[in-house]
ROKEDO-838326 format. One line per field, with one value per residue (C-alpha): residue number from 1; x, y, z; residue in three letters. Coordinates in steps of 0.001 Angstrom, whole numbers, plus 500000, padded with zeros to 6 digits. Layout:
N
num	NUM / ... .
east	X / ... .
north	Y / ... .
up	Z / ... .
residu	Ala / ... .
# end
This chain:
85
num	1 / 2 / 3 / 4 / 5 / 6 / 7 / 8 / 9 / 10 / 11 / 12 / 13 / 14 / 15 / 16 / 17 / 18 / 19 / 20 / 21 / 22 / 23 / 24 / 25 / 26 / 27 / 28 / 29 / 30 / 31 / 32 / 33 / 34 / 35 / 36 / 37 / 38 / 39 / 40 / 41 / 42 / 43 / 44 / 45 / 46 / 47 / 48 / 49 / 50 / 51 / 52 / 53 / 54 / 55 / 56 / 57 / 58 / 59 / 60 / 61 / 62 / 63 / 64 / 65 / 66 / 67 / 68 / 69 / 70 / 71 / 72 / 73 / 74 / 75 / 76 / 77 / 78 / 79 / 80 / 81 / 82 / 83 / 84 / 85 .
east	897830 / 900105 / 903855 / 905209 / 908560 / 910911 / 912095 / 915473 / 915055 / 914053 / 916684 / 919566 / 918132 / 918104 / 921604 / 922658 / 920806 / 922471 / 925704 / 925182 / 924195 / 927102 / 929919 / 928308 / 928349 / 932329 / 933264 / 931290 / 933166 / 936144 / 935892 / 934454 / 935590 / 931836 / 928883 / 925354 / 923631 / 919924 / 918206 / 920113 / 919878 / 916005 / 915754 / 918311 / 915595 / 912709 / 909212 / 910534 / 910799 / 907013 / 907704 / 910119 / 908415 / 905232 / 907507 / 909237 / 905787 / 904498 / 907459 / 907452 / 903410 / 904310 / 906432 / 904582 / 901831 / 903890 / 905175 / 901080 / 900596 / 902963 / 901892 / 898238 / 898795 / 900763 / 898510 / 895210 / 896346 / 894988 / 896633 / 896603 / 897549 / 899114 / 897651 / 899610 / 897362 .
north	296301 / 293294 / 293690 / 291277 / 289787 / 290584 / 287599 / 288056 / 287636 / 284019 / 283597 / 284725 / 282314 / 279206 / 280086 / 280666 / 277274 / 275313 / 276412 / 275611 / 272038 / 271461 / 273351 / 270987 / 268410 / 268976 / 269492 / 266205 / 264143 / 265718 / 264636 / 261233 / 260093 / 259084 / 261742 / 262662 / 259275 / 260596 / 257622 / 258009 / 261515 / 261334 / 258325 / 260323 / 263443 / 260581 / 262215 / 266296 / 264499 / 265337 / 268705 / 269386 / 268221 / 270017 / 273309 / 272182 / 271711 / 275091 / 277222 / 274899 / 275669 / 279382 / 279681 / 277630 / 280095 / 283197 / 281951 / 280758 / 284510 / 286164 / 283783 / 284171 / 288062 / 287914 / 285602 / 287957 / 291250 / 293849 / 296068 / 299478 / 302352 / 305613 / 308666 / 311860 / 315022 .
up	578237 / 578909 / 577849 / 575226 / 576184 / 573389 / 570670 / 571269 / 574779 / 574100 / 571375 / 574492 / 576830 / 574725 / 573906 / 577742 / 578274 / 575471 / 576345 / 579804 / 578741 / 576977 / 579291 / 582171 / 579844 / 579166 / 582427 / 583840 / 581223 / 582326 / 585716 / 585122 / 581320 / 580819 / 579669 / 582261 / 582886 / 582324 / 584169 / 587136 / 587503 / 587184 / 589511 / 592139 / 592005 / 593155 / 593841 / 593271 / 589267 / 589055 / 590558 / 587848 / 584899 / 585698 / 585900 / 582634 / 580516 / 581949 / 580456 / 577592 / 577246 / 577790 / 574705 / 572739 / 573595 / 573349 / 569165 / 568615 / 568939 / 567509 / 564660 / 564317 / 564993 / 562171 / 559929 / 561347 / 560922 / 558655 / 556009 / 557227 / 554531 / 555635 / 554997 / 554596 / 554779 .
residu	Unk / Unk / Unk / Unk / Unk / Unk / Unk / Unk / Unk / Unk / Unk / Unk / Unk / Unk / Unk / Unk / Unk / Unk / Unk / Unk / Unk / Unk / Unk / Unk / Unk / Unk / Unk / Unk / Unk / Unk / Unk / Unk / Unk / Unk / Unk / Unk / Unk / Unk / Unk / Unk / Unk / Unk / Unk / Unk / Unk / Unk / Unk / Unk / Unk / Unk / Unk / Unk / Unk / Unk / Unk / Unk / Unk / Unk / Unk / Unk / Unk / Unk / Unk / Unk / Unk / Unk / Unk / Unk / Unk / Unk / Unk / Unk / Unk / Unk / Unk / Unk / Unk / Unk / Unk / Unk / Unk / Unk / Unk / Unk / Unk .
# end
């Protein structure tokens, strides 16, 4: 049987990430007055870019996989009724 990862484990991580975004964020400006330039960045990573994005739409396909079902086992399942004997 394959092992669910549990929601708050994906709730933790986009919180890590965000606030790892913005603490970057902050410090960047700090040093340099400006915020990230995104266009630079992706035109300094040249050709790994691809690499990258392909790893970025696979995690991003993961979790929308891992929510899809959650959801239809949740929209599926059946109404069981105890029994006591």
């Amino acid at each position: 049987m394959m092992k669910q990862i549990p929601r708050n484990l994906f709730f933790w991580s986009a919180m890590v990430w965000a606030a790892a975004n913005l603490f970057a964020q902050a410090v960047y400006i700090g040093f340099y007055g400006v915020p990230f330039d995104g266009i630079a960045m992706i035109d300094s990573l040249g050709n790994w870019y691809y690499v990258l994005l392909a790893i970025e739409v696979g995690v991003w396909m993961y979790v929308a996989m891992f929510f899809g079902k959650r959801l239809f086992a949740r929209i599926n399942s059946t109404t069981q009724v105890q029994i006591n004997h």
